[in-house]
Structure formats: structure tokens, C-alpha cells
C-alpha positions in Angstrom: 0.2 6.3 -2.9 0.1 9.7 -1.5 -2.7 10.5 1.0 -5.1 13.4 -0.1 -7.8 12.7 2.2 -9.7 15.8 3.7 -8.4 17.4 7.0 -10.8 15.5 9.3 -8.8 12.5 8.6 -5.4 13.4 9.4 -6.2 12.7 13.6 -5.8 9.0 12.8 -2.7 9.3 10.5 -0.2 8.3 13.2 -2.1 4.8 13.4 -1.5 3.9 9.6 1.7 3.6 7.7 1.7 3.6 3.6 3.6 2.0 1.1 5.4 4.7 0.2 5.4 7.9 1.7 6.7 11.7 0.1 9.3 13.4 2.2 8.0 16.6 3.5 11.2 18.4 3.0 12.0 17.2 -0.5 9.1 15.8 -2.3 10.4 12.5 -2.6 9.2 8.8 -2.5 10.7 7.4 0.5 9.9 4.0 2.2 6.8 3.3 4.1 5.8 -0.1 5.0 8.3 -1.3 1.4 11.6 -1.3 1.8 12.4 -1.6 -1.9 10.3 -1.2 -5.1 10.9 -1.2 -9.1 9.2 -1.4 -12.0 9.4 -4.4 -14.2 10.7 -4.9 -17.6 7.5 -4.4 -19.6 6.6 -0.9 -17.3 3.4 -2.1 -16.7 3.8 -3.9 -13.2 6.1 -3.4 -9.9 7.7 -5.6 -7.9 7.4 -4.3 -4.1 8.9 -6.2 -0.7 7.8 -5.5 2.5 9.7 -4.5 5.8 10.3 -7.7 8.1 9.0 -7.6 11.4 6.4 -5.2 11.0 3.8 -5.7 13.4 0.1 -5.1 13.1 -0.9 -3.7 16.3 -1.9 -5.2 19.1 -0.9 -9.1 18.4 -2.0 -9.7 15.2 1.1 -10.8 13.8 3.2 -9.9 10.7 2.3 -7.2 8.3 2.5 -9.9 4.9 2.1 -9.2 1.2 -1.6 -11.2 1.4 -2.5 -8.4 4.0 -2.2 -5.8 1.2 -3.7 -7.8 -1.1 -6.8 -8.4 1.1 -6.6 -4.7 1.6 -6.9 -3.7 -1.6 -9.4 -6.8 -2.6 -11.6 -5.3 0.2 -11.3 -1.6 -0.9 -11.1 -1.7 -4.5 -12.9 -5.0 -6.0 -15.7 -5.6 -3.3 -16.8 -2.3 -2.3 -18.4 -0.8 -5.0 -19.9 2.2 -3.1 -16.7 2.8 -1.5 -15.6 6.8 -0.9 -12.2 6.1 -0.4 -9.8 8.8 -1.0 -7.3 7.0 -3.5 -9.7 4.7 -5.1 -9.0 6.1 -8.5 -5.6 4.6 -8.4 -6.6 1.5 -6.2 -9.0 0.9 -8.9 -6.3 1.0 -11.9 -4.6 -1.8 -10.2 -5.1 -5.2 -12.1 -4.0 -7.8 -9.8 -1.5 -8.2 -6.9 0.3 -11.5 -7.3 2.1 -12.6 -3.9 5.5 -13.9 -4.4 6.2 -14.4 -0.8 4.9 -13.6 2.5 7.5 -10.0 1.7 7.3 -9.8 -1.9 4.6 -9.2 -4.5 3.9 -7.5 -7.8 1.3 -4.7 -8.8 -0.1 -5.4 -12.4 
């Protein structure tokens, strides 16, 4: 979940937060928005939870596992014309399936 947009975009980078981020210094996933991820038994989903208290800006509430999953709804099933960056691997995602408002799993 890696962001390889083009330069123009990295201006707005301190307003967003990911996932997962890569340390700089070691090349590592690290926590971004999840505090803990793993993959499932059959290696074909993960199971992700969210930070509590995370707060949308302004006040919009909670950052919630549906938010993602409207997020990625909206990027990768509705937009078919979309340009965005990491839609290749947005694309490859099945399904989201919300556990709880801090829990989901990728399929």
C-alpha cells in the first residue's frame, strides 16, 4: 500500500495517512492508520484493525472499517475511468468484509 504517485502529489501527503506505511530508514511495513494485520489461514485474505480514536479532520468523527471500505468501493468498483496511482492493486481486491467498526478482512 506503498504510494508511488508522481512528485506533484507529494504537497498533500501530510493530509493523508495509509494503511501501512514503509519505514524510510529500513524498508519496512510499519503501521499507518492499522495497528495490527495478518494474513489468514488460506493466504488469500487479511484480517486488518484500525487505530481507535482516529479522527477524520475537521469533525467528521471516527476513522471506521466502512470508511475504507467506501474508499475503496468509490476508487476501485465505481470509477471505471479512474487514474489512481495504486489502482492495480486496489483493483485485485475482492471484497472488504467489516467485522467491526475496527476490524475487517481483505479477500
Amino acid at each position: 500500500m506503498r504510494n508511488l504517485a508522481e512528485p506533484n502529489s507529494w504537497p498533500v501527503r501530510p493530509m493523508y495517512d495509509y494503511l501501512v506505511g514503509i519505514n524510510n530508514k529500513t524498508s519496512r511495513l510499519e503501521p499507518g492508520l492499522l495497528e495490527s494485520w495478518a494474513w489468514e489461514g488460506d493466504g488469500k485474505a487479511f484480517r486488518a484493525k484500525l487505530r481507535k480514536g482516529v479522527k477524520f479532520h475537521g469533525d467528521f468523527g471516527e476513522v471506521r472499517a466502512a470508511d475504507v471500505k467506501f474508499g475503496w468501493e468509490r476508487m476501485a468498483k465505481t470509477a471505471p475511468d479512474s487514474t489512481h496511482g495504486q489502482l492495480a492493486f486496489w483493483r485485485g481486491i475482492d471484497d472488504i468484509d467489516i467485522v467491526n467498526d475496527h476490524e475487517m478482512v481483505f479477500r
